[in-house]
C-alpha positions as CSV (number, residue, x, y, z in Angstrom):
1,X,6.4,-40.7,114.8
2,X,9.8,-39.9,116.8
3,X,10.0,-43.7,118.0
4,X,9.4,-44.9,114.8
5,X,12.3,-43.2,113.1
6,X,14.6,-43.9,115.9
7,X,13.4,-47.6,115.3
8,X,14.0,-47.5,111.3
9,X,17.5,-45.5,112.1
10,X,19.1,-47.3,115.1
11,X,20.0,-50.4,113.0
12,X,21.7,-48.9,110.5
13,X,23.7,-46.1,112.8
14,X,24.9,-49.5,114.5
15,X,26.2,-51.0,111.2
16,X,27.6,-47.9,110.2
17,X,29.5,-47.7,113.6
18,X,30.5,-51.6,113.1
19,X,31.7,-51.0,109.8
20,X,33.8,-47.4,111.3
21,X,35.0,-49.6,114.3
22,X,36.5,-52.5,111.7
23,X,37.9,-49.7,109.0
24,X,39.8,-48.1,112.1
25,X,41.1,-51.8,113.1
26,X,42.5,-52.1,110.0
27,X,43.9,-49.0,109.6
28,X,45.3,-49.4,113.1
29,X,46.7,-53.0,111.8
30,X,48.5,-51.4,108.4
31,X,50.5,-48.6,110.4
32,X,51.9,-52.2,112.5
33,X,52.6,-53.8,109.7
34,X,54.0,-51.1,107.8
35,X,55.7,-50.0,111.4
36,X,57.3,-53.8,111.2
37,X,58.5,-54.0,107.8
38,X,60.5,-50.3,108.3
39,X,61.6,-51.3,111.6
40,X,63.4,-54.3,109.7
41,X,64.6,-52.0,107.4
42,X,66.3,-49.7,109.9
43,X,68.3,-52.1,111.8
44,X,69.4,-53.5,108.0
45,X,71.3,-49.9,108.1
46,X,68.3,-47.4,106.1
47,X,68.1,-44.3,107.6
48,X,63.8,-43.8,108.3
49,X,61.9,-40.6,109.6
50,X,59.3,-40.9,111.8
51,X,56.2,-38.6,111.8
52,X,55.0,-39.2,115.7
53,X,51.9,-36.5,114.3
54,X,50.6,-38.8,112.0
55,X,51.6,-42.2,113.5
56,X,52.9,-42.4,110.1
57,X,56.1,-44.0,109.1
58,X,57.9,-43.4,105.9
59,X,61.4,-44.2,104.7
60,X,64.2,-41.2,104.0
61,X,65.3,-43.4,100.9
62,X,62.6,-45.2,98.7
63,X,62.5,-49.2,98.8
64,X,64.2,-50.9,96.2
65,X,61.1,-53.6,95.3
66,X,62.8,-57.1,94.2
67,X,61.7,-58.0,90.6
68,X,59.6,-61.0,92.3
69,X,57.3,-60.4,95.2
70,X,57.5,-63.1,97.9
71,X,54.7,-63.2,100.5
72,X,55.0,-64.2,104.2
73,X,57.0,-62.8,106.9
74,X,60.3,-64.4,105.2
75,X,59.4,-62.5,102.3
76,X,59.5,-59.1,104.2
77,X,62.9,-59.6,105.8
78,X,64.1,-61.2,102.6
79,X,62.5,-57.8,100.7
80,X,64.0,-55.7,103.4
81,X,67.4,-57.2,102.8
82,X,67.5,-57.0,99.3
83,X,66.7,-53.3,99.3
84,X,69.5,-52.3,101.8
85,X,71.7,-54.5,100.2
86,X,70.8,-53.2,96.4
87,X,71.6,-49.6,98.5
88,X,75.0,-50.7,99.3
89,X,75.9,-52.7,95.4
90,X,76.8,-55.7,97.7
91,X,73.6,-57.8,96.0
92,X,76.0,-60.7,95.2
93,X,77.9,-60.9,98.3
94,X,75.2,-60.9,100.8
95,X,73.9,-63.8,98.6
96,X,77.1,-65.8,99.5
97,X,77.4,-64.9,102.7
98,X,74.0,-66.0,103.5
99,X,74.8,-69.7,101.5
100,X,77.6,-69.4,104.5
101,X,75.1,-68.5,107.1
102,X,72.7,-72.0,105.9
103,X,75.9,-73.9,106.3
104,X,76.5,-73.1,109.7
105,X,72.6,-73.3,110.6
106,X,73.3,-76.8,109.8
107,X,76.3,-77.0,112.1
108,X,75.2,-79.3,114.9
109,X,76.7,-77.5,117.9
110,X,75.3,-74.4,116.7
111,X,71.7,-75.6,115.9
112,X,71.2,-77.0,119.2
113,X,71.1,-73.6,120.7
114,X,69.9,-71.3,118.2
115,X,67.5,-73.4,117.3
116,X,66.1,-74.6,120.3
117,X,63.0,-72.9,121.9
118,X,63.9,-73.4,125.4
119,X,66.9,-71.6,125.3
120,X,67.3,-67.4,126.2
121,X,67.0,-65.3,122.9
122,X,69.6,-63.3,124.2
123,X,71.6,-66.4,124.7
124,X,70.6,-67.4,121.1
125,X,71.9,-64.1,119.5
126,X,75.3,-64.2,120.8
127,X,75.8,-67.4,119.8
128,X,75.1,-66.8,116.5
129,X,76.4,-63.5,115.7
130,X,79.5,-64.7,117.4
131,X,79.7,-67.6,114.9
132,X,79.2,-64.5,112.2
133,X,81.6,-62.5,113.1
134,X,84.1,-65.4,113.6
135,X,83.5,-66.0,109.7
136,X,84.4,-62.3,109.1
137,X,81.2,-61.6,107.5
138,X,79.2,-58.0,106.3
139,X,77.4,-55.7,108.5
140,X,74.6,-56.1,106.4
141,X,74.7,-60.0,107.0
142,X,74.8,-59.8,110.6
143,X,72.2,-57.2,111.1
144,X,69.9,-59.1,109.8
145,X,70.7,-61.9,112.0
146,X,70.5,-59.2,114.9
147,X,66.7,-58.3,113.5
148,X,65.7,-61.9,113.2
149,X,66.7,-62.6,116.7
150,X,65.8,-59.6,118.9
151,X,62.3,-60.3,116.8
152,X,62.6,-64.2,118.0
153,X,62.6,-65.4,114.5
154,X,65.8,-66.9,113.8
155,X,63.7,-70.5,113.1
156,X,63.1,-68.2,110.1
157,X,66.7,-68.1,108.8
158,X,66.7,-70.9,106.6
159,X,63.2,-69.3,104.9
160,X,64.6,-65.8,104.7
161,X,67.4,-67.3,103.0
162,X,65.8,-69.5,100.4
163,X,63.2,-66.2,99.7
164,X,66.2,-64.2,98.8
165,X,68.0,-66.4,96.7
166,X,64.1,-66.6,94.5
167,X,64.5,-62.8,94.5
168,X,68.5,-62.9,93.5
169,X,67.1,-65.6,90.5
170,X,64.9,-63.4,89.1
171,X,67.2,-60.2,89.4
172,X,69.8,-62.4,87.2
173,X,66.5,-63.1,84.9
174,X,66.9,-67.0,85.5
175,X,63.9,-69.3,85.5
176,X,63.8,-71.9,88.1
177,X,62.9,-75.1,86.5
178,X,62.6,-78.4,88.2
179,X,62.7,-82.2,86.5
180,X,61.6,-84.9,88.1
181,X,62.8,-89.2,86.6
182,X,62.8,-92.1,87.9
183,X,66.5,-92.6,87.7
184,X,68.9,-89.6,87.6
185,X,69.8,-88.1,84.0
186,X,73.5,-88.5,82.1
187,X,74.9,-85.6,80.8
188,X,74.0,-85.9,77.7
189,X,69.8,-86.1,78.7
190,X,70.4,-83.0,80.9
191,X,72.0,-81.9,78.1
192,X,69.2,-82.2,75.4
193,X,66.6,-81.2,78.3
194,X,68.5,-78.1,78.9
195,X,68.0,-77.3,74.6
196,X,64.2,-78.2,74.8
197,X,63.6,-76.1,78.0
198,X,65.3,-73.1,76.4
199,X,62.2,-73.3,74.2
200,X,60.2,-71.8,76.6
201,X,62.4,-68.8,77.8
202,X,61.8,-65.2,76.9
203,X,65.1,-63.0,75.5
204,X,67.4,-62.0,78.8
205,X,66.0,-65.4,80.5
206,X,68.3,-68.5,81.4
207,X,67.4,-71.7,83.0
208,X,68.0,-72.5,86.4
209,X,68.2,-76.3,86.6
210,X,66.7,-78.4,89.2
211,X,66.9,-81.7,89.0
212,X,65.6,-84.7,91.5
213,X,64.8,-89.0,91.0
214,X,61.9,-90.4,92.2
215,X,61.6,-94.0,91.9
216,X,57.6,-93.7,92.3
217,X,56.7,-92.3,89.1
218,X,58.3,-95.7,87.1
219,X,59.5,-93.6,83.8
220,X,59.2,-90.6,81.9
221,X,59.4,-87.1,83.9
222,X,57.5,-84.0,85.5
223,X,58.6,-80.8,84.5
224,X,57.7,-77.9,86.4
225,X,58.9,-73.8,84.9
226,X,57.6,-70.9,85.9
227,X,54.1,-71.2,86.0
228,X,53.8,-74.2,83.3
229,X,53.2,-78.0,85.2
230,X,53.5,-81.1,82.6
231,X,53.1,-84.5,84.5
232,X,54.6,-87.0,81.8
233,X,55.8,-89.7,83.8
234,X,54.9,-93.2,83.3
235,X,53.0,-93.6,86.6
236,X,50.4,-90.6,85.5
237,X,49.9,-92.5,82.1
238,X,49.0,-95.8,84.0
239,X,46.7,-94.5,85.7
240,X,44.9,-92.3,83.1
241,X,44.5,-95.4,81.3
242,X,43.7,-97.3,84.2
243,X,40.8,-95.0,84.7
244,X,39.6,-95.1,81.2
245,X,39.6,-98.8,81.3
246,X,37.4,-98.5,84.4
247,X,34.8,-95.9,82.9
248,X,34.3,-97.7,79.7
């Protein structure tokens, strides 16, 4: 009777351990992560506290959340660096500092050594945050240049930036929306598609205007806001009808 109920029991004592093993991985993987993202915050200049007791880490000062979320490791730097710089009230000028810090990512000189992956990371870092300080820019600015290289991630710059700037859009309440034509729009079509966009704002919302020519889709446009997709162009039609033509 024993052997029987060890034989009915042992399989499910072994999926309970499984299942104890993979909640403890997990757990183990959220205090990493969580250790990651406050370690970014504390070289961006917030003071933390660390429990060693717990392995728990929590922040002195609360996060300031962006009003968008961005996922990704850009998004947690970019998150990280919009919350120290909220801290500081130097929101906008970290923004233009860091359309600064794209230009000279594009520098040729300077790409070939921050960028490249055989060269030292230590190497890499002075290089850059050289250039930085050369351009007189914030603390806040070049720490996070610090971060992203002592983490080897400066190949993420360029994403880190472009992640904030979506967070800065949305702080300003604008709506990024993008148009797509075959030949570039006058003024007086951007214009008029400015008046119809407006259309589909909410009140404290302004459009954000992107606008790019495609030869490919022959006429019309694709307009892309927020979460709304309309494919009107001339090429979509043809083949719509194309297809109908086919089926009948």
């Amino acid at each position: 009777m024993h052997e029987r109920s060890s034989c009915v029991f042992l399989p499910r004592l072994a999926r309970m351990r499984s299942a104890f093993d993979l909640h403890r991985r997990r757990r183990k993987w959220q205090r990493l992560e969580w250790g990651c993202g406050y370690d970014i915050l504390k070289n961006l200049g917030i003071c933390m506290v660390r429990q060693f007791s717990t392995s728990v880490i929590r922040p002195a000062a609360k996060l300031v959340k962006p009003p968008i979320q961005v996922y990704g490791v850009e998004g947690r730097y970019a998150t990280a660096l919009f919350s120290a710089a909220s801290k500081q009230k130097n929101l906008d000028k970290v923004e233009q500092e860091l359309v600064r810090v794209s230009s000279l990512i594009k520098d040729p000189k300077l790409s070939s050594i921050v960028m490249n992956p055989h060269i030292k990371r230590s190497l890499k870092q002075k290089t850059f945050i050289d250039a930085l300080t050369k351009a007189k820019l914030s603390p806040i600015t070049i720490n996070l240049i610090n971060v992203l290289a002592e983490n080897g991630r400066l190949t993420l710059t360029h994403d880190v930036i472009t992640a904030f700037g979506k967070m800065m859009s949305a702080h300003r309440g604008e709506v990024t929306c993008s148009v797509t034509t075959a030949q570039p729009l006058d003024e007086a079509n951007l214009a008029e598609l400015k008046v119809a966009l407006n259309g589909f704002l909410t009140k404290g919302e302004t459009i954000k205007l992107e606008t790019k020519s495609d030869p490919s889709i022959l006429g019309g446009m694709i307009v892309s806001i927020g979460d709304k997709y309309a494919d009107m162009s001339t090429k979509t039609k043809i083949q719509k009808l194309t297809k109908l033509i086919r089926e009948t």
